[in-house]
Every structure is written in structure tokens, then in C-alpha cells.
N, C-alpha and C positions, 0 to 999 in steps of 0.2 A: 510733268508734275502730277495730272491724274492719274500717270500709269504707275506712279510710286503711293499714290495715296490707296489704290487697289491692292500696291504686293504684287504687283507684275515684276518682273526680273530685268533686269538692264539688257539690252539687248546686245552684252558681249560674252552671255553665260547662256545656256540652254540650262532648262529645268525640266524633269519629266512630271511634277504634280506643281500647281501652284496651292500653295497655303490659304483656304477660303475665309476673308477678314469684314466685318461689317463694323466699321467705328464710328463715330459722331462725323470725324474728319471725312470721311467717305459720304454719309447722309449730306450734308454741307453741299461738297463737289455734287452729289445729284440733282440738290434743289435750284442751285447756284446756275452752275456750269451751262453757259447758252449751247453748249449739243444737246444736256440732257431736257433742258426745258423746250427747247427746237421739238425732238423725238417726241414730248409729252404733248405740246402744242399737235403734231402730225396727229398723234395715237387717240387723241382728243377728235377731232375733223373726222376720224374713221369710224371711234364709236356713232359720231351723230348723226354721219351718214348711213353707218352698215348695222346701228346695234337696234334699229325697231322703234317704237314711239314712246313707249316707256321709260320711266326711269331704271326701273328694276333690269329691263332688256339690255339697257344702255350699261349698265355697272356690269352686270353680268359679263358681258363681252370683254369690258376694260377688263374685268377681274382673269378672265381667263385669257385673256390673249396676254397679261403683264405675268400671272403666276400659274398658270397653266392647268386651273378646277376653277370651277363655280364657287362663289362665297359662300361661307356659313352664314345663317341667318344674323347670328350677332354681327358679323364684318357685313353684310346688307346693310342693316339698320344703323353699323357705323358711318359708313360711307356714304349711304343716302341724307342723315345728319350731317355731315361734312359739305357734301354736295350740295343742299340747301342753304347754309351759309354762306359758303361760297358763292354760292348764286345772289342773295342778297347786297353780300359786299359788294360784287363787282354791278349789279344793278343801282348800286346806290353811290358808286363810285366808276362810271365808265371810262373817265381816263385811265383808273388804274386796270383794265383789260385792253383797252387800248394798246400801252405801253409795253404790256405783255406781249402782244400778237407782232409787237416790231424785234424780237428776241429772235433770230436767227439770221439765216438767209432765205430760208424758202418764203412767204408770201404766206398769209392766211385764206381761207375759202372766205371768200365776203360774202359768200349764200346764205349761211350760218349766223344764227343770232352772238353777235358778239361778247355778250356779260354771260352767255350759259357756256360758249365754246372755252371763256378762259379759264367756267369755271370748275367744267372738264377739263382742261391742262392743268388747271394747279390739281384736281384730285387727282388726276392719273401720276403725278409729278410726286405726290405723296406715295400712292404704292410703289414705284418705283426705288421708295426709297425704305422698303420693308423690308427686314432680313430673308422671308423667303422671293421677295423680288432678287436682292442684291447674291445669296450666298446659295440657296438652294437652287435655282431654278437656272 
């Protein structure tokens, strides 16, 4: 079913281009879908490990490892707004990061402070689900 909500071909046809499609129903499966929130969870544990001690360091890394440039300052300043919210929520609500970090198979790093790491996977989970995450890149 993902692979039809992407525009992938049935696998009894060969295609030499696929048709590049970003729709709502697509955004949905990325936010949803426990592979991609799994992958957002990972992508999340790597910023906090490998992206530096800053916020700014830490988005920057997410930004460019999900869409492959550094942000503009306005997507900084969005995403740092985002990321502070997020961070509130899940500090003020730690079962609901909890219940996040049980969203796959792999295991979470339990080094890592719990309400910031989920609240790096849900941002990373958002650009994941940007048109130049999904169609450009």
C-alpha cells in the first residue's frame, strides 16, 4: 500500500522514470507509518550524538542530512520554533515520548534525554515530510 501511495509501479511492469508525487495521502504515510517514524526516531539519536551541543548545530545536521544544504535562516528560525515546542510538549507530557520511542523495532539510546530525543523525531519526522525531502532530493 505505501508503494502505491508513492506512484511506484506494480512490480509486474518495469518503468524507466517514475512520476515524482507529494500529496497529503503521502505526508500522512510519512508521519504515520512506524518505518518512517522508526528512521525519524534513528535520524533523531544521530543528530544528538554527531550534531554538536547547540541547537543551531544540531538542525543544521538534521537539515542537511534529510535535504542535502544548510537551512535558510527563515527554516532555522522555523524549525528552532518548532523544536522548542516540541520540547515543551513532550517535557510536560512524558508518557507521550515515551510511547513514541516504543514505535519500531530497534530500541531507543537510553543515554539521551528522553522528551528532547522524541522531540527531535517528531521535527525530523516533519521534514521528512517536505516536498523537497519527499520529491526533490
Amino acid at each position: 500500500l505505501n508503494m502505491q501511495v508513492f506512484d511506484a509501479p506494480s512490480r509486474e511492469v518495469c518503468v524507466l522514470k517514475r512520476p515524482s508525487t507529494n500529496t497529503p495521502l503521502a505526508a500522512l504515510v510519512l508521519m504515520n507509518d512506524p518505518t518512517f517514524v522508526e528512521a525519524a526516531r534513528k535520524l533523531a539519536e544521530r543528530v544528538l550524538r554527531d550534531g554538536g551541543q547547540t541547537t543551531n548545530s544540531r538542525i543544521g545536521l538534521m537539515h542537511r542530512l534529510v535535504c542535502g544544504r544548510n537551512p535558510t535562516e527563515h527554516e532555522m528560525e522555523l524549525l528552532t520554533n518548532t523544536l522548542n515546542d516540541l520540547l515543551t510538549d513532550y517535557r510536560a507530557e512524558p508518557k507521550a515520548a515515551t510511547e513514541l520511542m516504543k514505535v519500531g523495532e530497534s530500541a531507543h539510546d537510553t543515554s539521551l534525554d528522553l522528551p528532547e530525543l522524541a522531540a527531535y523525531a517528531s521535527l525530523v519526522n516533519a521534514v521528512f515530510c517536505t516536498d523537497e525531502a519527499i520529491t526533490r532530493n
